[in-house]
N, C-alpha and C positions, 0 to 999 in steps of 0.2 A: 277565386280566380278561375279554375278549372268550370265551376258551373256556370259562370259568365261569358266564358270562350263557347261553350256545349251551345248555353243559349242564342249566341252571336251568330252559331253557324248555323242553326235552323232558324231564325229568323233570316239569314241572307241567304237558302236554301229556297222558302217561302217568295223572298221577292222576286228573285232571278226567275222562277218558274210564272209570274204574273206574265213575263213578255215585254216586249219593247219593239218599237221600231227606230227605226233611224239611227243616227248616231252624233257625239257630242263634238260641237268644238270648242277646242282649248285654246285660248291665245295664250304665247311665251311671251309672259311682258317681261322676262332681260331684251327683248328685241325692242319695247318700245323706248321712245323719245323721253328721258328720263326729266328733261327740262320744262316737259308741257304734261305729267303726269296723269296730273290729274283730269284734263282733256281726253287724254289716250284711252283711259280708263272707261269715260260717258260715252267716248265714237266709238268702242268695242262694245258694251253696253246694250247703246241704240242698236248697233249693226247685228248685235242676237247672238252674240259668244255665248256660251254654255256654262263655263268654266274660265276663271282668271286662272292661271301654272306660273308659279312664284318658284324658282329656281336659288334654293341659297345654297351657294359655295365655301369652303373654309379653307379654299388652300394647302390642302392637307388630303384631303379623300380625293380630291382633283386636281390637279396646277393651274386653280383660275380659283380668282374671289369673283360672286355674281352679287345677287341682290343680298338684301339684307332683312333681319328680322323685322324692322322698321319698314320699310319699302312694303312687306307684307303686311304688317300692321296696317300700315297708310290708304292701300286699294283693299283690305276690309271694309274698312271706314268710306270709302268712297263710292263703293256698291253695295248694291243687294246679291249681286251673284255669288255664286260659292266658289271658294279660291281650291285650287289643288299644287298641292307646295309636294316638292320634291326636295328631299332633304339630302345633299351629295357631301353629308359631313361625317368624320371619324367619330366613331361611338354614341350615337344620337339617344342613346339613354340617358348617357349624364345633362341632357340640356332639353330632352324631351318638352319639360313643364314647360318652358319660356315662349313653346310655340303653342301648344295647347290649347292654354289661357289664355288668347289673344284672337283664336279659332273659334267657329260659331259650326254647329251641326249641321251639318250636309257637306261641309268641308272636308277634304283629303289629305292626307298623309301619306309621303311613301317613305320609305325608309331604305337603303341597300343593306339585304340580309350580308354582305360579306364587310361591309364597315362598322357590324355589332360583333359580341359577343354571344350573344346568346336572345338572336331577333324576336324571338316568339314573346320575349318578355319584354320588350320594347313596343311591340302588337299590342298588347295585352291593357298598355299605357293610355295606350288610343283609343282602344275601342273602351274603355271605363269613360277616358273623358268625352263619351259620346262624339266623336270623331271617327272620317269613316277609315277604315286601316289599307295599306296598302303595302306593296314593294314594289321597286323599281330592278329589273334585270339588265346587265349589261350585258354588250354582246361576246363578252368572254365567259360569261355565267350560263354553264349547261342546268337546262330544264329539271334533271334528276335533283340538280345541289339543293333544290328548293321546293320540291313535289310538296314535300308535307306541311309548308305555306302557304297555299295555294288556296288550302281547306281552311283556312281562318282568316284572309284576307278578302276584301271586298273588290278593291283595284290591284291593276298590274297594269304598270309601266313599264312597256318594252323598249328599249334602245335599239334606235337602229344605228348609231355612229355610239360612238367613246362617250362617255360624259365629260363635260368639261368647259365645252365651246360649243356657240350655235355658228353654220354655216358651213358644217362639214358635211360627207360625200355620203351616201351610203354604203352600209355594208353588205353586197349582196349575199353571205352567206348566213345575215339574222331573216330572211325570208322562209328559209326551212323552220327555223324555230318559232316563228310565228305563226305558222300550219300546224305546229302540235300544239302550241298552246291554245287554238283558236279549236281544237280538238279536244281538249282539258277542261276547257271552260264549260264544254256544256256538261258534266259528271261534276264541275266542283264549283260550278254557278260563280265564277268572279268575273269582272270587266275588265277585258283589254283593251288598254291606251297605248298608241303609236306615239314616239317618242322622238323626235331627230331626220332633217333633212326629209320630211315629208311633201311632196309636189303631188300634184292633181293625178299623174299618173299611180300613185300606190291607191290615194283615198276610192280611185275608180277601182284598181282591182281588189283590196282588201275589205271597202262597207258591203261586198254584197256576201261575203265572206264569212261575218260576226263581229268585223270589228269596233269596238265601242264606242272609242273613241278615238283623234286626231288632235297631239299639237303639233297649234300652226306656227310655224317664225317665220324667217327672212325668207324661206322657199316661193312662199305662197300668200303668207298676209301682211308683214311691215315693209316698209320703205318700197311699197306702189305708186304709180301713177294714180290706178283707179281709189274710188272712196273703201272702208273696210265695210261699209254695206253692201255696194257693191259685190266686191271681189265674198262676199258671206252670203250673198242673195243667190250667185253663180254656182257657189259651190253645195246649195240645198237645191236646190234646182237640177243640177246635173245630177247628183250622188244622192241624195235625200230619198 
């Protein structure tokens, strides 16, 4: 296991230093139309999302049930794109396999280092079943509590609101903390994802920044007027 984590982090050591431009978007499909699914899935698709962000709740790590392990399953199976599932549940070692195995490689994982016992070993899960590892930070979780994760994850999802609910306000005090992490990143080569109540005003000041990536919800991409091509062709155009 130890020689597995050594090799994980010089190969993501390796990639981070190849370079990138631009950056990803994430559609939150808890925001989409769960009655026309499989629709939602192809006009996001077409429109050139990056990343599907499958949000499963347990009622228990959050006060909200969101999608479900099925729901993720389902928009696997519906795309080619690679999903990024946020797991916001109590102890996600014990149920780790269930999501795994259902996961295809280029796919994401995050996990919340403060809903394990003992995270690193829950990483470790991931990144065996060639799946790429991550954590998500809330905005009560200081930077320090999780430094020495940083150096064996691939992703970081930062919260700018609670987790729990989409359509909440931002928190202006996670913008300092996304200045050191976006200062962290280049020493421990992972990708920061913007996570919560993201409008066109942060994607403008944060991508020229290093930010990785952008999930979109109700701010910015569901329940518009305009089409999600649209409103996806605007925001490469502008920010891109």
């Amino acid at each position: 296991m130890l020689l597995n984590r050594f090799l994980h982090c010089i190969v993501k050591k390796a990639v981070k230093e190849e370079g990138k431009m631009g950056f990803n978007i994430h559609a939150s499909m808890m925001c989409a139309d769960f009655g026309r699914l499989n629709d939602e899935v192809k006009a996001l698709e077409k429109a050139g999302v990056d990343y599907f962000h499958i949000d499963i709740m347990d009622g228990r790590y959050v006060p909200n049930f969101a999608m479900s392990l099925y729901d993720m399953e389902f928009i696997s199976r519906a795309t080619k794109k690679p999903l990024d599932v946020h797991l916001m549940i109590e102890h996600p070692n014990n149920n780790i396999e269930m999501f795994l195995h259902r996961l295809r490689k280029g796919d994401i994982v995050y996990i919340h280092p403060e809903a394990e016992y003992h995270p690193s070993t829950t990483l470790q899960k991931i990144i065996n079943a060639g799946i790429t590892p991550g954590i998500a930070i809330n905005p009560g979780t200081s930077v320090e509590s999780i430094l020495e994760l940083l150096r064996i994850v691939d992703k970081v999802l930062v919260m700018s609101v609670n987790p729990g609910n989409a359509g909440q306000m931002f928190l202006p005090y996670v913008g300092e903390k996304i200045s050191y992490l976006l200062e962290l990143q280049k020493s421990m080569h992972f990708d920061l994802i913007w996570d919560g109540a993201c409008g066109m005003d942060k994607i403008e000041k944060y991508a020229p920044m290093g930010m990785s990536g952008f999930v979109l919800g109700t701010t910015v991409l569901f329940h518009k007027k305009d089409s999600y091509s649209n409103i996806i062709k605007d925001i490469r155009s502008r920010f891109g």
